[in-house]
Each structure stands twice: as structure tokens, then as C-alpha cells.
TORKOL-4160 file (C-alpha; in steps of 0.2 Angstrom, whole numbers, padded with zeros to 4 digits, m for minus):
344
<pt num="1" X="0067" Y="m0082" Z="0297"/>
<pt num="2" X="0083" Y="m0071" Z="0303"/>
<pt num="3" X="0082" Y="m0055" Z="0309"/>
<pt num="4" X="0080" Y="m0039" Z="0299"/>
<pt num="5" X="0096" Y="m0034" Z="0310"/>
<pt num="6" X="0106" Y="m0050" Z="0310"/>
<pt num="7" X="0106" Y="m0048" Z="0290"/>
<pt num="8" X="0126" Y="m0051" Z="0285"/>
<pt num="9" X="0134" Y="m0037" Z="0275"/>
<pt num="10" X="0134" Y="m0049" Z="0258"/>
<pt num="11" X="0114" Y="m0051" Z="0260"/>
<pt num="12" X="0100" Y="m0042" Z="0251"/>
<pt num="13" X="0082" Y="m0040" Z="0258"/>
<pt num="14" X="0069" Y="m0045" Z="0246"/>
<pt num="15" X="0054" Y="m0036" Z="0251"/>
<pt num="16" X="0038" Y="m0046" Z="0249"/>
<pt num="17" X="0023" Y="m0034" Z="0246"/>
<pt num="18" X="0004" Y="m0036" Z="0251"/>
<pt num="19" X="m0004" Y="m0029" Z="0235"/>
<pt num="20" X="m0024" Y="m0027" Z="0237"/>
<pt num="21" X="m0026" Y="m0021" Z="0219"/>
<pt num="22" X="m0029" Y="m0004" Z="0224"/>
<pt num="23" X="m0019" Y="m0001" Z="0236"/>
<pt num="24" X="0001" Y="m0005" Z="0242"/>
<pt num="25" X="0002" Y="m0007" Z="0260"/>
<pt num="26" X="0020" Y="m0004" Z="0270"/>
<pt num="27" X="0029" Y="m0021" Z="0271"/>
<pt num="28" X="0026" Y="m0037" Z="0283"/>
<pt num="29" X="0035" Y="m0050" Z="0277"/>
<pt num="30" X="0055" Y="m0049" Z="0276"/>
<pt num="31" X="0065" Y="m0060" Z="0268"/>
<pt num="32" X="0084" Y="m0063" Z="0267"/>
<pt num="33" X="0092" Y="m0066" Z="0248"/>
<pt num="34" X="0111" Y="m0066" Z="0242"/>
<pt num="35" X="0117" Y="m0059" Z="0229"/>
<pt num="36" X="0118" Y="m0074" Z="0220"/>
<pt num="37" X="0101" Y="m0078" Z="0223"/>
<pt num="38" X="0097" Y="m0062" Z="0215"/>
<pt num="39" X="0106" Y="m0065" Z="0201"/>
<pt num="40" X="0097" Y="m0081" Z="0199"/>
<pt num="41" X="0081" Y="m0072" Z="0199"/>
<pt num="42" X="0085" Y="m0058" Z="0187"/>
<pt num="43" X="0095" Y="m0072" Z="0173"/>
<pt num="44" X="0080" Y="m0083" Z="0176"/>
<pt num="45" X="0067" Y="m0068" Z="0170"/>
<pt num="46" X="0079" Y="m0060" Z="0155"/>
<pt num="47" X="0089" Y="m0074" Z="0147"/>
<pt num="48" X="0076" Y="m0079" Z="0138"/>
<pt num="49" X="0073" Y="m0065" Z="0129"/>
<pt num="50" X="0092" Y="m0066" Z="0119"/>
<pt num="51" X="0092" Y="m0086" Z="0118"/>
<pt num="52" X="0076" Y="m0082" Z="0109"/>
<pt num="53" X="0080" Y="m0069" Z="0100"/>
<pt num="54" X="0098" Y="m0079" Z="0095"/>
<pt num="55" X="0087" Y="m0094" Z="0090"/>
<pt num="56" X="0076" Y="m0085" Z="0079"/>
<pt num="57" X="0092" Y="m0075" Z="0070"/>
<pt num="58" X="0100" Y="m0091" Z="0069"/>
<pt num="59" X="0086" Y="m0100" Z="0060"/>
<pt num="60" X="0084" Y="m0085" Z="0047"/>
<pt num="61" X="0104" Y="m0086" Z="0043"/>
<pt num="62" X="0099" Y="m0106" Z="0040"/>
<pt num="63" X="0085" Y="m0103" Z="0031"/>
<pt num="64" X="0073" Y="m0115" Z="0043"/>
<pt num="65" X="0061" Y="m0100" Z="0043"/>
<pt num="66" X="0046" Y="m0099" Z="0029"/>
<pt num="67" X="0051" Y="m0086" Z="0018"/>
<pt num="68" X="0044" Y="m0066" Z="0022"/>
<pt num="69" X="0027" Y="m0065" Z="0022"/>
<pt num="70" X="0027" Y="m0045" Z="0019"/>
<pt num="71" X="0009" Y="m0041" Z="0024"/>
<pt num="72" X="0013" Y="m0025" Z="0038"/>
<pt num="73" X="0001" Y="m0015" Z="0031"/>
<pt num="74" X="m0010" Y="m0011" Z="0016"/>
<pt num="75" X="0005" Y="m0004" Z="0006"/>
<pt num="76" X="0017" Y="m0017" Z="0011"/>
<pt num="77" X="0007" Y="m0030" Z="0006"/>
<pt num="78" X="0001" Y="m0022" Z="m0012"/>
<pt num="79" X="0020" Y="m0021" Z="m0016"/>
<pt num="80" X="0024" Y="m0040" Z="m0010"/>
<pt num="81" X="0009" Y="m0048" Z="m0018"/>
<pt num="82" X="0013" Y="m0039" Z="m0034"/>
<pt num="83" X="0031" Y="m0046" Z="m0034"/>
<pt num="84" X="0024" Y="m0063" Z="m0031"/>
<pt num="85" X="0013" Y="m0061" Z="m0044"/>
<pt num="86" X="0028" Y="m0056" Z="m0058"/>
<pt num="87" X="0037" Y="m0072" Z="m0049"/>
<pt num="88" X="0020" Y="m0083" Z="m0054"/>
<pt num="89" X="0020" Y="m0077" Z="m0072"/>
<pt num="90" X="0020" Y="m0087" Z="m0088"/>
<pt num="91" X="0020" Y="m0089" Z="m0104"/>
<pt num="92" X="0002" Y="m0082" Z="m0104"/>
<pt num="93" X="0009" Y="m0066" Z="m0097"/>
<pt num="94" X="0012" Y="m0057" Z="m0113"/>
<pt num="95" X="0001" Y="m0041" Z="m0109"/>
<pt num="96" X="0008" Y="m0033" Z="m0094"/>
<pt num="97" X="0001" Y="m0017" Z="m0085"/>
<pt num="98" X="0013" Y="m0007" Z="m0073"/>
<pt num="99" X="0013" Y="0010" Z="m0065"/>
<pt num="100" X="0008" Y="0018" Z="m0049"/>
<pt num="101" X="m0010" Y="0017" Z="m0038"/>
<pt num="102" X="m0019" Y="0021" Z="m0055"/>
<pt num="103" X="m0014" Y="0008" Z="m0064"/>
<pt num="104" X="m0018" Y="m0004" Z="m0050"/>
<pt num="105" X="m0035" Y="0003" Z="m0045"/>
<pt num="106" X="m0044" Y="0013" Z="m0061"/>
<pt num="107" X="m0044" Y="m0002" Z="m0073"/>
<pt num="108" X="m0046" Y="m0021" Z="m0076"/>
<pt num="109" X="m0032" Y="m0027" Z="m0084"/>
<pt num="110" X="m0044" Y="m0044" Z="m0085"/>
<pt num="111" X="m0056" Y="m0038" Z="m0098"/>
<pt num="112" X="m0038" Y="m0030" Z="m0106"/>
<pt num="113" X="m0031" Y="m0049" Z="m0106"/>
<pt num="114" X="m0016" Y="m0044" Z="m0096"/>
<pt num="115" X="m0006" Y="m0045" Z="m0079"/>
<pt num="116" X="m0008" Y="m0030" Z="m0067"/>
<pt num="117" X="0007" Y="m0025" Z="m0059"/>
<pt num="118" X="0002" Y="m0007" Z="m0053"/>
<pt num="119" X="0010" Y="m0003" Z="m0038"/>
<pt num="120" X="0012" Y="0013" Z="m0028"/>
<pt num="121" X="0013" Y="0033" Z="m0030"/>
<pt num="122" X="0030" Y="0030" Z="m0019"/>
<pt num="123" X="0037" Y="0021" Z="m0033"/>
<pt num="124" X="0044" Y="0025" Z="m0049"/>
<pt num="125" X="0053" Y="0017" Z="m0065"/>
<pt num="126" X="0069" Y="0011" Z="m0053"/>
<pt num="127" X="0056" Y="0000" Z="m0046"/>
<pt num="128" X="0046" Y="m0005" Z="m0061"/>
<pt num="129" X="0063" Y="m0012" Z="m0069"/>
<pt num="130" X="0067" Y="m0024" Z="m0057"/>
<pt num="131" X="0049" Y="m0029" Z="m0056"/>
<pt num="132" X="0051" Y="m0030" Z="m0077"/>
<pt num="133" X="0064" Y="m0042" Z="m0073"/>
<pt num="134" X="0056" Y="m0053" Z="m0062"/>
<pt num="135" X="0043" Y="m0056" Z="m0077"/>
<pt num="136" X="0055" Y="m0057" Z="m0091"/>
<pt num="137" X="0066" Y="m0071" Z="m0080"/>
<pt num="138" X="0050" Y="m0080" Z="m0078"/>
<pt num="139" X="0042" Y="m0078" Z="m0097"/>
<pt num="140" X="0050" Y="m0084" Z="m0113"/>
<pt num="141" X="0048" Y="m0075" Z="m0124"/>
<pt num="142" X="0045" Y="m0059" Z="m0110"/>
<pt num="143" X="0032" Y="m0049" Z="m0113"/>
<pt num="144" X="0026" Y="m0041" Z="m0130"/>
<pt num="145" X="0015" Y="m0026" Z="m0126"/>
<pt num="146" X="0019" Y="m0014" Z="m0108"/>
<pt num="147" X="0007" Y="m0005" Z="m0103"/>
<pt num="148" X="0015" Y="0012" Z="m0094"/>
<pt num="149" X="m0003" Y="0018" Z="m0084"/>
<pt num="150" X="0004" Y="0035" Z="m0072"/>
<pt num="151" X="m0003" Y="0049" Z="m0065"/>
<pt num="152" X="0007" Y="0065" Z="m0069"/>
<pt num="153" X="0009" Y="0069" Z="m0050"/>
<pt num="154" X="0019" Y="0052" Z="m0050"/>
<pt num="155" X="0031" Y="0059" Z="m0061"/>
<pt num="156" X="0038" Y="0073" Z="m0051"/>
<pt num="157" X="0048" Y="0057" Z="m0039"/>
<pt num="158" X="0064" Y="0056" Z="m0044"/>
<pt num="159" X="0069" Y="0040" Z="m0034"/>
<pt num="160" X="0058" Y="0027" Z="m0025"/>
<pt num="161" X="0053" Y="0029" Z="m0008"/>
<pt num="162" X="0069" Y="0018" Z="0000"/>
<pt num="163" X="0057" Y="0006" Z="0012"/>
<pt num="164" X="0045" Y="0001" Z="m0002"/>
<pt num="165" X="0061" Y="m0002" Z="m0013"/>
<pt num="166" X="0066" Y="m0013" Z="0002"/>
<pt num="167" X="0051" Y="m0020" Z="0003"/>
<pt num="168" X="0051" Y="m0025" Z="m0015"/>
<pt num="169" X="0068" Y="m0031" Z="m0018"/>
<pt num="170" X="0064" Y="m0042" Z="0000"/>
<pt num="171" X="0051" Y="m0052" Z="m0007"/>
<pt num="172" X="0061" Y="m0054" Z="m0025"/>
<pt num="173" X="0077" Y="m0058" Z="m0014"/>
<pt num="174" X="0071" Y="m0068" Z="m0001"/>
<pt num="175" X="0080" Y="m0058" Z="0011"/>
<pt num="176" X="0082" Y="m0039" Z="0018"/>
<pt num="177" X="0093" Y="m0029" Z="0007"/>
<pt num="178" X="0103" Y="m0011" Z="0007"/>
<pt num="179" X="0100" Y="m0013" Z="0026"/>
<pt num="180" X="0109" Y="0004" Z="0035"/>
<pt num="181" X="0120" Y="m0002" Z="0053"/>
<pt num="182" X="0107" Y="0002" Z="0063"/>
<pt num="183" X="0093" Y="m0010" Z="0053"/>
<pt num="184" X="0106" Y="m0024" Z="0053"/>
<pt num="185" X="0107" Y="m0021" Z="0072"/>
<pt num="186" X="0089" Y="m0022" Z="0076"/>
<pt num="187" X="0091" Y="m0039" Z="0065"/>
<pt num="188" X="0101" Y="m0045" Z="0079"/>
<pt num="189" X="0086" Y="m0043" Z="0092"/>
<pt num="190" X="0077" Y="m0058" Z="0081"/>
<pt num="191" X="0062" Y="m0045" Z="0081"/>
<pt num="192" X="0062" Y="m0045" Z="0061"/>
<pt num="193" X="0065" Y="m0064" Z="0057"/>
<pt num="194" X="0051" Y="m0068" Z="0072"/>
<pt num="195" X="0037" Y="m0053" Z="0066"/>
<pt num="196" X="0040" Y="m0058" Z="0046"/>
<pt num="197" X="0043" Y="m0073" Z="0047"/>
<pt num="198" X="0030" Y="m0081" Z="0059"/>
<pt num="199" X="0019" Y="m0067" Z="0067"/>
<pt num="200" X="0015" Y="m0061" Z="0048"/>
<pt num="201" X="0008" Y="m0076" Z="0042"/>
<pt num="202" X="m0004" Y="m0079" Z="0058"/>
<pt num="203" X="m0011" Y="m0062" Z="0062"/>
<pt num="204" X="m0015" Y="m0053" Z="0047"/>
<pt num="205" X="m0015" Y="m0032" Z="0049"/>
<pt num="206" X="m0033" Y="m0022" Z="0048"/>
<pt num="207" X="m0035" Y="m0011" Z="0032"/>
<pt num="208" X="m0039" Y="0007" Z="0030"/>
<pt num="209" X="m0060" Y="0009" Z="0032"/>
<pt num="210" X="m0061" Y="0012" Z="0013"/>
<pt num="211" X="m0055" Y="m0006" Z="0011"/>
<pt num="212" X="m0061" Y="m0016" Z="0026"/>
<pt num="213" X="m0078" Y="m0019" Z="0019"/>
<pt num="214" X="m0070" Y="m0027" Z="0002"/>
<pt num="215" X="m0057" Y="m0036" Z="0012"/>
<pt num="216" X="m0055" Y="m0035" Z="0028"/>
<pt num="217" X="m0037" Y="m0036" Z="0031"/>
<pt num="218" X="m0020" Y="m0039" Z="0024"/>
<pt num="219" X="m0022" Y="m0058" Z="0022"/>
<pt num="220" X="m0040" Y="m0055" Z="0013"/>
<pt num="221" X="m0030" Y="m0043" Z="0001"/>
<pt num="222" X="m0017" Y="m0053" Z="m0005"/>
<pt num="223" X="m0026" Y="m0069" Z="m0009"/>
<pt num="224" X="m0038" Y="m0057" Z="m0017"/>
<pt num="225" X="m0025" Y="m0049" Z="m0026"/>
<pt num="226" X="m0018" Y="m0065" Z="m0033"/>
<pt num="227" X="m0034" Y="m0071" Z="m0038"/>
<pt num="228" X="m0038" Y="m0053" Z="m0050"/>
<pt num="229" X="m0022" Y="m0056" Z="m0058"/>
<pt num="230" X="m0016" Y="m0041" Z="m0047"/>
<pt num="231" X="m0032" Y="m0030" Z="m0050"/>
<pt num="232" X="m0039" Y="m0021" Z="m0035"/>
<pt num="233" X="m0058" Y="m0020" Z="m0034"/>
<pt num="234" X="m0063" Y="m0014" Z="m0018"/>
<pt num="235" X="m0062" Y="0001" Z="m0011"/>
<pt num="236" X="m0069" Y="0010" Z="m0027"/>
<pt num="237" X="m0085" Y="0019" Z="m0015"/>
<pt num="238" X="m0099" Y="0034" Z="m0019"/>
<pt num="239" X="m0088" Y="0048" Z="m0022"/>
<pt num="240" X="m0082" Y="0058" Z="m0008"/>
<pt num="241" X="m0089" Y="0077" Z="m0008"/>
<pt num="242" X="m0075" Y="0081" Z="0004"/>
<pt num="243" X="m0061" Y="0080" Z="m0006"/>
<pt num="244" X="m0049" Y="0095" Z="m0003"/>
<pt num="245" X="m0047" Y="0106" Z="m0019"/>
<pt num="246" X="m0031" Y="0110" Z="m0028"/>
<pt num="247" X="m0020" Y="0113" Z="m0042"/>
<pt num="248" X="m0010" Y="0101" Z="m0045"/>
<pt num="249" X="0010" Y="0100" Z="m0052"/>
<pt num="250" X="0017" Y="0093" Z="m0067"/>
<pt num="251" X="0034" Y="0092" Z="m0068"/>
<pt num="252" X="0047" Y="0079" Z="m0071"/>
<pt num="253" X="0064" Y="0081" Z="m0061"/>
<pt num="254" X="0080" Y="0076" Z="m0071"/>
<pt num="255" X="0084" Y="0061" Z="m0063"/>
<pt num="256" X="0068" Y="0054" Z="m0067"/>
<pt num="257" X="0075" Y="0052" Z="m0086"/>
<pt num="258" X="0090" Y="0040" Z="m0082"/>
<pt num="259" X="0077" Y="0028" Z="m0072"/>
<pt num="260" X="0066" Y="0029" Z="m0086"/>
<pt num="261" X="0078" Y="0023" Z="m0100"/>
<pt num="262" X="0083" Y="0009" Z="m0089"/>
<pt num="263" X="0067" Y="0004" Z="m0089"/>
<pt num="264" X="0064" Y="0002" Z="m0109"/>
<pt num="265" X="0084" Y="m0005" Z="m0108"/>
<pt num="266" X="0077" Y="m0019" Z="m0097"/>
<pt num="267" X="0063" Y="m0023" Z="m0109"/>
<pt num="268" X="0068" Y="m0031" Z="m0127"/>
<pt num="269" X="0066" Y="m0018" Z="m0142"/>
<pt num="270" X="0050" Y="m0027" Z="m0151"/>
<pt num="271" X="0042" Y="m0026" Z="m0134"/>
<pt num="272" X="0028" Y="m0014" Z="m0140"/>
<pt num="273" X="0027" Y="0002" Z="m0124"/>
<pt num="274" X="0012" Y="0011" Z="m0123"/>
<pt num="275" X="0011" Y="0027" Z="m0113"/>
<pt num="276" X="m0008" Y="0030" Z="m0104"/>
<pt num="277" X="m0008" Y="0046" Z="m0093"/>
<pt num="278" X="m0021" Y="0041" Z="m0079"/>
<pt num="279" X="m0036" Y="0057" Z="m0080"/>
<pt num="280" X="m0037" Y="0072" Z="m0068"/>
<pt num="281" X="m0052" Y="0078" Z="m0060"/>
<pt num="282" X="m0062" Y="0093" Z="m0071"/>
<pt num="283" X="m0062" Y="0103" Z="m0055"/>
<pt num="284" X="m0042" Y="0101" Z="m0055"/>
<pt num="285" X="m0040" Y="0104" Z="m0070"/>
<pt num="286" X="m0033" Y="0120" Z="m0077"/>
<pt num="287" X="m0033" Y="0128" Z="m0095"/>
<pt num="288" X="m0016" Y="0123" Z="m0100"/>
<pt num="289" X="m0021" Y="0106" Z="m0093"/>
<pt num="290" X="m0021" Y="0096" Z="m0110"/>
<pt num="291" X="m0006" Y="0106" Z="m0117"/>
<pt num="292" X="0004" Y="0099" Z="m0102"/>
<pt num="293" X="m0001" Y="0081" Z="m0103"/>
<pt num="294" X="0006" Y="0082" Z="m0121"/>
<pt num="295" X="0024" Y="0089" Z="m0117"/>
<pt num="296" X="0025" Y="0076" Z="m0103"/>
<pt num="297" X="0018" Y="0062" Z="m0116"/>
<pt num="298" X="0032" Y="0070" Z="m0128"/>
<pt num="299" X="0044" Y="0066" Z="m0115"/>
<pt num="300" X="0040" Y="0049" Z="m0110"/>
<pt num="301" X="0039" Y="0043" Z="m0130"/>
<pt num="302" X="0056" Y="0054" Z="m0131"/>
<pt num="303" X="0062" Y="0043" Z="m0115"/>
<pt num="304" X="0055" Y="0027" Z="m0120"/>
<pt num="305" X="0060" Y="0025" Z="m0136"/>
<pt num="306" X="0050" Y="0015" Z="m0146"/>
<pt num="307" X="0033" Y="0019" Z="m0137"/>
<pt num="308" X="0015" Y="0025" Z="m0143"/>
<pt num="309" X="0006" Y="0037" Z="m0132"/>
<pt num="310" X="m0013" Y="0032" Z="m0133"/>
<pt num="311" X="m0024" Y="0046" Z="m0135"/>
<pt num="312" X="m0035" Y="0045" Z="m0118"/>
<pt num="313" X="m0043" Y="0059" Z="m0109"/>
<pt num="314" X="m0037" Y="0072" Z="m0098"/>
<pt num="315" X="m0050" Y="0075" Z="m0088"/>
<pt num="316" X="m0067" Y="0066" Z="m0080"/>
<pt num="317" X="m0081" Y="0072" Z="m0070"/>
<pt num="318" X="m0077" Y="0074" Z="m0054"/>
<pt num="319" X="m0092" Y="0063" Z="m0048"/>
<pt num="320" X="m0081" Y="0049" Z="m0057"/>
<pt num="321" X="m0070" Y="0049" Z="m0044"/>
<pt num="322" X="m0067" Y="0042" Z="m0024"/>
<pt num="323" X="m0054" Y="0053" Z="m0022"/>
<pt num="324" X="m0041" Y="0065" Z="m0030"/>
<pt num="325" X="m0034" Y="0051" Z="m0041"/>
<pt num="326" X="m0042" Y="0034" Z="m0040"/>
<pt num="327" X="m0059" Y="0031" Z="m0050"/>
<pt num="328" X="m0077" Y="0027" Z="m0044"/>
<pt num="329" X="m0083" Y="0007" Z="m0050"/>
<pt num="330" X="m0092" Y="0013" Z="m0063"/>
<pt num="331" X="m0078" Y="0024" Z="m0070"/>
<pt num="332" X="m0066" Y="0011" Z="m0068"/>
<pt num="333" X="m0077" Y="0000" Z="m0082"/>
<pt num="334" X="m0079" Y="0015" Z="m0093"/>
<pt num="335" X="m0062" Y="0020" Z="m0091"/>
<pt num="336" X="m0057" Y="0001" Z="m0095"/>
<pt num="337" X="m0066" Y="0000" Z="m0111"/>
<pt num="338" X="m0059" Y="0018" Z="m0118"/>
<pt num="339" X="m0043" Y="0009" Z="m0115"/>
<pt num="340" X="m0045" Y="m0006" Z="m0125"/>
<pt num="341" X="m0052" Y="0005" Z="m0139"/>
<pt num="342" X="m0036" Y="0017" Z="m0138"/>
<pt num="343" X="m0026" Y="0005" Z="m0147"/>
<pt num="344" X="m0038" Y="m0003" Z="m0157"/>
């Protein structure tokens, strides 16, 4: 070994430490190392990191990849599955039940002989036309009866919320879409095409505690979801007696109306549309309550000309319910049975 002091000017030291695991002593041990062979060492730890990263971008752009396996979280994975199911759809899929988390949760479109495609309080009618055209590209003749199932508080959003839109048009696509500079940037680091991709489809996510015991995780949820025609089943506990009281807002912003009409645009004109506001809590409810479902029904049949409004209750106990919104088990098939009679 040479000398700390006969060390050329174009040397580094390379400092060899003797770790204890508790404590770092002062050095023993010197070594001389070039700079090249510090390069060598540093290339040797990093490169792989971009030639992998490079690899998986390159197998994405050639489609060597399984498709996008969308299962991040709970929500993530409600809106992908949902889209699979309208790309699964047949002939048989002439009953179709669309709208926000209470369509998906407070009935069963099975005893209703239909497809549930309820989605999420962070989407709106922008989102439930293209999901309509998903079905009607995979049904012939498309769907004769619609089943619009929303909470008023849903109809105060005016757009989507972008990332779920993403997220929906991803698993219709086959492929991110509407990505800003910075997304397509993080592309290039192979992160998305590796965790979607490949990670996804081996580690599933855990679900929120209200959900674990029903399913587990995300991978539970989707083949469950498949299976109930898109209903979801779990998660409908004893009511919760901590639920935070309030009055809530109806309202619909302007925008909302455009998104609205597209929606009936995308569906044919003997497509029968049924409008079903999903019920409030009693506690919730105020005395102008009823008169404000019926301007906002009023509005919708005006908006989705032709559509029925079915006549549905406002309100339910609150002991009916697990939360703010989202029925108990037993609700749920009480609530499904006054549904199939509204329109008998």
C-alpha cells in the first residue's frame, strides 16, 4: 500500500470505514483510487437505474407490457374496473345503471336485471358519456333503459375531477392521456410503465377499514366487482352514530348543463332515461327539502329530454344509513325494491 503522502496529485483517497453498528470509529485503513476508478464505481452503482428505466419506457412505447392494471387505491380501482366492465358488455346489457357512489353502493342492479356502472362523487356527466360510449360500442342495439341514480350534492361539480377522468379514459385508451409536461417527464423515469404495469398486477393496495373486512384489498375488489355486475356489497356496516351533522347544498352550476345534454346526445332517442335522486338523511333534511328535489328533478327531465323522473323518497331514517350518503345492508334492499316498483 503507498503512503498517505506519496499520493500523486491525480489520486483520490478512498477511506475504508470500521463500522460497529453503533458507532464510526476514525479511519485505519487508506487506500489510493483514481479518478477513473471513481468513476467506475459511481457509473457501476447508477447506470442501472436509467438503462432500466429506458427499458421499461421502451417496452411501453412497443407495447410488450400487459396493459394498465389501475388498482392504486380504492377509487382508482372502482373507476377502472367499471370501465372494464362497459368494455365486457353485451347484448344482455340493455338495463344500465350509472351515477355517482350511490348508484354504486345503495342498490343492486342484479335484482333490477341491469349493469352497474356507478362511479364516484368526483365524477359527473363528462365522465358518464364516455363511459356510455364504451357500452353502446360494445352493444347492438345499445342500451334501452338508463338509469341516471345521483345525489344532489353531486350535482353542484361542474367538470370531473381531472385524475379520475385520467384514470378513466387510461383504462378505455389503453394508454395515459391529456398528460401536462411535467407528467410526460416523469414518464420518462419508467416509474409509471414499471408501477402500472408490472408492480400493479403483483401487490395489490390495502382498502380503507370500512372495506377490508369485505375485501381485503384492491385485487379482492375488482374481481369482486366484476363478478356483481359492478355492484358493491361490502362496506354497508351498523350505522355510524358519529357522523358529523349539516345542512347540505343543492345547486347546479351552469356548466353542469352542457355535460348533461351530451350525455342524452350520446345515448339514441328511444333510449328510455330515468332520473332517481338518491335520498338524504331525515336529520339533514330541511323543510324545503322536497320542494328542491323537484326543481332539481325539473332540471334534469328539462336537460335530458326525453326522461321520466321516478317518484322516490327524499328522505330515510337516519339509522338507514353508514354514513352521510351511502345506505345500511338492510336499506340498500329496501331501497332496491322501491326502485323496481317506481317504474312499474
Amino acid at each position: 500500500m503507498e503512503s498517505l503522502y506519496a499520493t500523486p496529485a491525480n489520486q483520490r483517497l478512498l477511506f475504508i470505514f470500521n463500522f460497529d453498528g453503533k458507532t464510526m470509529t476514525t479511519p485505519h485503513t487508506l487506500y489510493t483510487c483514481t479518478a477513473r476508478a471513481w468513476w467506475r464505481i459511481l457509473l457501476g452503482r447508477a447506470l442501472p437505474l436509467p438503462v432500466l428505466a429506458l427499458l421499461f419506457v421502451m417496452m411501453e412505447w412497443a407495447h410488450v407490457l400487459p396493459r394498465a392494471f389501475q388498482t392504486g387505491d380504492m377509487d382508482e380501482t372502482v373507476v377502472s374496473t367499471k370501465v372494464e366492465l362497459a368494455r365486457q358488455s353485451s347484448r344482455d346489457s340493455q338495463s344500465v345503471y350509472i351515477g355517482d357512489s350511490t348508484c354504486l353502493m345503495n342498490v343492486d342492479t342484479r335484482e333490477l336485471g341491469g349493469l352497474n356502472l356507478g362511479l364516484l362523487s368526483y365524477l359527473t356527466f363528462d365522465a358518464y358519456t364516455e363511459i356510455i360510449h364504451v357500452v353502446s360500442a360494445r352493444t347492438n342495439p345499445p342500451p334501452g333503459q338508463v338509469v341516471l341514480i345521483i345525489h344532489p350534492s353531486t350535482l353542484r361539480r361542474a367538470h370531473s375531477e381531472p385524475h379520475f377522468l385520467n384514470v378513466l379514459r387510461q383504462e378505455r385508451d389503453g394508454q395515459r392521456t391529456s398528460r401536462t409536461w411535467l407528467q410526460s417527464m416523469f414518464t420518462l423515469t419508467g416509474i409509471p410503465a414499471a408501477r402500472e404495469r408490472v408492480y400493479a398486477r403483483i401487490f395489490p393496495s390495502p382498502l380503507p377499514p370500512r372495506f377490508v373486512d369485505a375485501y381485503g384489498h384492491t385485487h379482492n375488489l375488482r374481481r369482486a366487482l366484476l363478478a356483481s355486475a359492478g355492484n358493491l356489497t361490502g362496506g354497508h356496516a351498523r350505522p355510524d352514530t358519529a357522523i358529523p351533522r349539516g345542512r347540505p347544498e343543492y345547486r347546479m352550476p351552469p356548466p353542469l348543463e352542457s355535460h348533461a345534454r351530451a350525455f342524452r346526445d350520446a345515448l339514441p332517442t328511444e333510449t328510455r332515461v330515468f332520473i332517481a335522486l338518491s335520498p338524504t338523511r331525515e336529520s339533514d333534511a330541511l323543510s324545503d327539502t322536497p320542494a328542491r328535489y323537484a326543481a332539481l328533478n325539473e332540471t334534469l327531465k328539462k336537460w335530458l329530454v326525453p326522461a321520466t323522473v321516478l317518484e322516490l323518497p327524499v328522505t330515510m331514517p337516519d339509522d338507514c344509513f353508514v354514513d352521510r350518503y351511502h345506505l345500511t345492508a338492510e336499506a340498500r334492499r329496501t331501497y332496491t325494491a322501491t326502485l323496481s316498483s317506481a317504474w312499474e
